[in-house]
N, C-alpha and C positions, 0 to 999 in steps of 0.2 A: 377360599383362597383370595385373598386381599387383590388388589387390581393394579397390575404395573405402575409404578410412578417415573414419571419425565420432569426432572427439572430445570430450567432455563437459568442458567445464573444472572445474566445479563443485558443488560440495552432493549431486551422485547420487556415493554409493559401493557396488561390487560387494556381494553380485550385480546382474547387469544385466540384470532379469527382462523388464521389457517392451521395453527397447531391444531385446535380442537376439532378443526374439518379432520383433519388427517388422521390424527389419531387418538381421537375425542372416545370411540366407541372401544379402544382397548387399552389404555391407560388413564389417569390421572394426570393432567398438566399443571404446574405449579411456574409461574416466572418470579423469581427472587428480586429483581430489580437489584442487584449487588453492585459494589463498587472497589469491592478487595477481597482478595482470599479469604480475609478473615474472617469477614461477613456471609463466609458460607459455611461458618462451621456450627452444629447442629441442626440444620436446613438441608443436608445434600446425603448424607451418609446414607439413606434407605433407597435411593434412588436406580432405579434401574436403568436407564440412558440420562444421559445430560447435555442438554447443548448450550455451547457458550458461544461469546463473542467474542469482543476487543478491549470491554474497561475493564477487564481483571487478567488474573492465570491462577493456572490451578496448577501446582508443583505438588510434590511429593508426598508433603505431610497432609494434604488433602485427599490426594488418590488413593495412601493407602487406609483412609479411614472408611472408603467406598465400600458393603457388605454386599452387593448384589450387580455392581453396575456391569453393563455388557457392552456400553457403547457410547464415545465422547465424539459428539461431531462437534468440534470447530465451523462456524458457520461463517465463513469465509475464506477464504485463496490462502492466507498466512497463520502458520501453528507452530509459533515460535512463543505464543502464550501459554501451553499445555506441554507437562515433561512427558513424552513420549514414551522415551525409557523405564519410567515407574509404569505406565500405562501396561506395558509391553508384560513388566514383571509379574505384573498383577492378572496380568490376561484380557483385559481391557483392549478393545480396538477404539483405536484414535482416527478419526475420519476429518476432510475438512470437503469444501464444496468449490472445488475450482474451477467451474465454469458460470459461477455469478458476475456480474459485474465487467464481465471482461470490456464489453462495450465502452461503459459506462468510466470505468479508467483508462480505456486508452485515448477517450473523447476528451477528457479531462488536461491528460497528458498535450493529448496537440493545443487544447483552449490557451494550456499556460504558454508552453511555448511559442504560440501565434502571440499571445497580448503580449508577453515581453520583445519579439524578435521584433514585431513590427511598431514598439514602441507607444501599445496603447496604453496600456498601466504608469508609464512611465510618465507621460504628456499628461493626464489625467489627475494623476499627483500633483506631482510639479503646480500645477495649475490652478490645480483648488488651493493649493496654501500660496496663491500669488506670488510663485516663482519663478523669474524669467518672463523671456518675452510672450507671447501670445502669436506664435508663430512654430513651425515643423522645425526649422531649424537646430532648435533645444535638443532632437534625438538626433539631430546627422551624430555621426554616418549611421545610414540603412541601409542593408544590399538586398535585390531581390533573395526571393526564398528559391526558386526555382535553382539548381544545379550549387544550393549549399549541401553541406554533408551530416548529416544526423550520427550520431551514434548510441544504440542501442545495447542497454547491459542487461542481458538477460531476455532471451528467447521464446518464453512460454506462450500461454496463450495471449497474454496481455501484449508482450514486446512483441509479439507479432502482430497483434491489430494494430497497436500503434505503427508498427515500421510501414504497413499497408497503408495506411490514412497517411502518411511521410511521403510516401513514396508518390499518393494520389496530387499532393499541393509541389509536387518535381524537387525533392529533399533526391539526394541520391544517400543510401541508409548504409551504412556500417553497423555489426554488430560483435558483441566479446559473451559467447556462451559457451562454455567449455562442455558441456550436456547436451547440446544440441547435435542431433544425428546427424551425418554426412549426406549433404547433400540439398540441407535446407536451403541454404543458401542459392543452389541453382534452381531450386523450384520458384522461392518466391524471387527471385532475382535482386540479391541482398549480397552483400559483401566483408564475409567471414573474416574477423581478424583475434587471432590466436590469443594476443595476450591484450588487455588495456594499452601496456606500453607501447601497443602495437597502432593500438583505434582511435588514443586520445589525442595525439598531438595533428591528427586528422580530420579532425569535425572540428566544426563550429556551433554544436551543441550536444548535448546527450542527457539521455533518457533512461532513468534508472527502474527497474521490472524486475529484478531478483527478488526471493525470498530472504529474510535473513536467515544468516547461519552462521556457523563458525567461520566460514569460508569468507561470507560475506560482510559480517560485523564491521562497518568503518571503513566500509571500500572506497569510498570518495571519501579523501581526507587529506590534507595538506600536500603531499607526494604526487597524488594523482590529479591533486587540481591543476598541480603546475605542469603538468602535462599537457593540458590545452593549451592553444594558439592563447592569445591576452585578446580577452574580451568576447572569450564563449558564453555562453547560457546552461544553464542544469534545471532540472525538472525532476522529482523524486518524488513518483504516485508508490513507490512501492511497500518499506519500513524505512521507521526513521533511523534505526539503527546501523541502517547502511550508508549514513552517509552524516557526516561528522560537520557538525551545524557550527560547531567555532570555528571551522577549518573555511567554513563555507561564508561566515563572516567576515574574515581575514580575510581571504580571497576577492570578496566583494569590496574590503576597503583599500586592497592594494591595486583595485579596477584587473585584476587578474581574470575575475568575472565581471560580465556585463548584467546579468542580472541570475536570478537563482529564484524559481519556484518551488516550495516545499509544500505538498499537500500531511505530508507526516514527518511528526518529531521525535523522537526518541524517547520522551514524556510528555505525555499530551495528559491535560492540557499543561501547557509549560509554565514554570514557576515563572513571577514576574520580572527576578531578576536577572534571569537566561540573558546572555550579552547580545546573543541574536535578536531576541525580541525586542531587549531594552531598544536595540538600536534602530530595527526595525519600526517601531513605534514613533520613534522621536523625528518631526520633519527637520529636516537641512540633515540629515545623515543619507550617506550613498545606499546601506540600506536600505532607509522609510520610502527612496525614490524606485530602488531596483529590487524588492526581494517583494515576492509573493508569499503569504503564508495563510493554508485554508486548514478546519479541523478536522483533517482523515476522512474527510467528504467525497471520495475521488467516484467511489463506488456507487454512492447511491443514486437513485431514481428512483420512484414507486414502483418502475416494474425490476429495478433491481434488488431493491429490498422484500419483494413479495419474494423473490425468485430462492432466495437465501433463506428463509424460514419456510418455504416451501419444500425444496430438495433437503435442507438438514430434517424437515420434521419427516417425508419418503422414507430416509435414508433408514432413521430411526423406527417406522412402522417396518420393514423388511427385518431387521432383527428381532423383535417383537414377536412377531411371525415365522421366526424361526429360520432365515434367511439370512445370507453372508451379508454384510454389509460393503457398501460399495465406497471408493477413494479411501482407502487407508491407506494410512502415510505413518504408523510403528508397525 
């Protein structure tokens, strides 16, 4: 009887230090190094689990050409890359690994919004391309951080470390989770507000942690920008899908925002002539001064990225073994 095959479609390339610890003595590990659906076809069909990452997705006409698989872990927080539903039809468990990284992006989350709030990114720019004086002045107005208001969209694990690490530098946190169980809010001592329309024009910055969904597709977008006070901040560790990057350029050039960090785009890496980037890029533009943009980096660390090929390849030896597998999300 042939030997289980696991294949990686993405982002892990050989060596295959912890796959092969894990699950070295009862399958075959193959990492495809891929970079589109396409490039997974005649490489994945024998395969009996697979774990993927972020630079591709695997839809439909892929899953249903699967003859044996029993198990897709997403090797990350977000599964908006993999159609669930075909997963689901086919009998397939879709799993992702949601307590990676959680640190590690909400540490990120406060980095951005401390370097823009308190106007290091901004002086720093400014300064290298010899603009303006040589003097703090350049970022008045600053307010302390202490008793400003955060808002947080989205509860999980991540919106919650960040609101804690908010809440440690004296942010007083609002948050809009419609999922979140009754009474979170009195434990961790945070302040529940029902709708957006409700939390936005109340902070003075906020912190984007949803997954995408239908629900959330484009939630920060021109409507909801203008709902902040003129001259908020935004931070989006979460997808880039949830928050509408032209909408966040306008914004920036109408000073509606005071600055905007994007650690994720909607297409990464972004075409050159994205108007955000374009403008982004170019010094003497209000973006090149105020807009942060890092590449989906929010997550990693060595011990976060062990952490994620580690529990997706667990996750994977438990089924193997004839074992449910654990965080399914179809």
């Amino acid at each position: 009887m042939p030997r289980p095959l696991v294949v990686i479609t993405d982002f892990i390339n050989p060596p295959l230090g912890h796959e092969e610890r894990i699950l070295g003595d009862l399958a075959d590990v193959v990492a495809l190094n891929a970079f589109s659906e396409e490039a997974l076809q005649g490489r994945i069909e024998q395969a009996d689990a697979i774990m993927m990452y972020h630079f591709l997705s695997i839809g439909r006409k892929t899953i249903d050409r699967l003859e044996k698989c029993r198990l897709i872990v997403r090797c990350g927080v977000g599964f908006d890359n993999v159609d669930r539903q075909a997963a689901r039809e086919r009998g397939i468990a879709v799993a992702n690994v949601p307590d990676y990284g959680t640190e590690e992006v909400a540490d990120s989350a406060i980095a951005m919004l401390m370097t823009m709030m308190r106007g290091v990114s901004f002086m720093n720019t400014r300064l290298q391309h010899r603009q303006g004086p040589w003097i703090y002045e350049q970022v008045r107005p600053l307010h302390r951080l202490r008793g400003l208001r955060l808002g947080i969209i989205g509860l999980g694990r991540i919106g919650m470390a960040t609101a804690l690490r908010a809440r440690a530098l004296g942010f007083e946190v609002l948050f809009h989770d419609p999922y979140a169980v009754d009474g979170l809010d009195k434990a961790l001592g945070l302040t529940r507000c029902e709708s957006l329309e409700e939390m936005l024009p109340r902070v003075q910055a906020v912190s984007v942690h949803c997954p995408r969904t239908t629900e959330t597709q484009g939630l920060i977008n021109a409507r909801t920008l203008a709902l902040l006070p003129q001259g908020a901040f935004l931070v989006n560790t979460s997808r880039g899908g949830c928050v509408d990057a032209r909408a966040v350029l306008e914004a920036i050039e109408a000073e509606q925002l005071r600055g905007a960090a994007l650690d994720v785009l909607e297409v990464e890496p972004p075409p050159d002539d994205d108007p955000l980037i374009r403008a982004w890029r170019t010094p003497g533009t209000l973006a090149h001064d105020r807009v942060i943009i890092n590449p989906h980096s929010a997550f990693y660390s060595e011990q976060g990225l062990d952490d994620m090929r580690i529990k997706g390849s667990t996750n994977i030896r438990r089924v193997l073994e004839g074992k449910p597998p654990r965080n399914v999300v179809n």
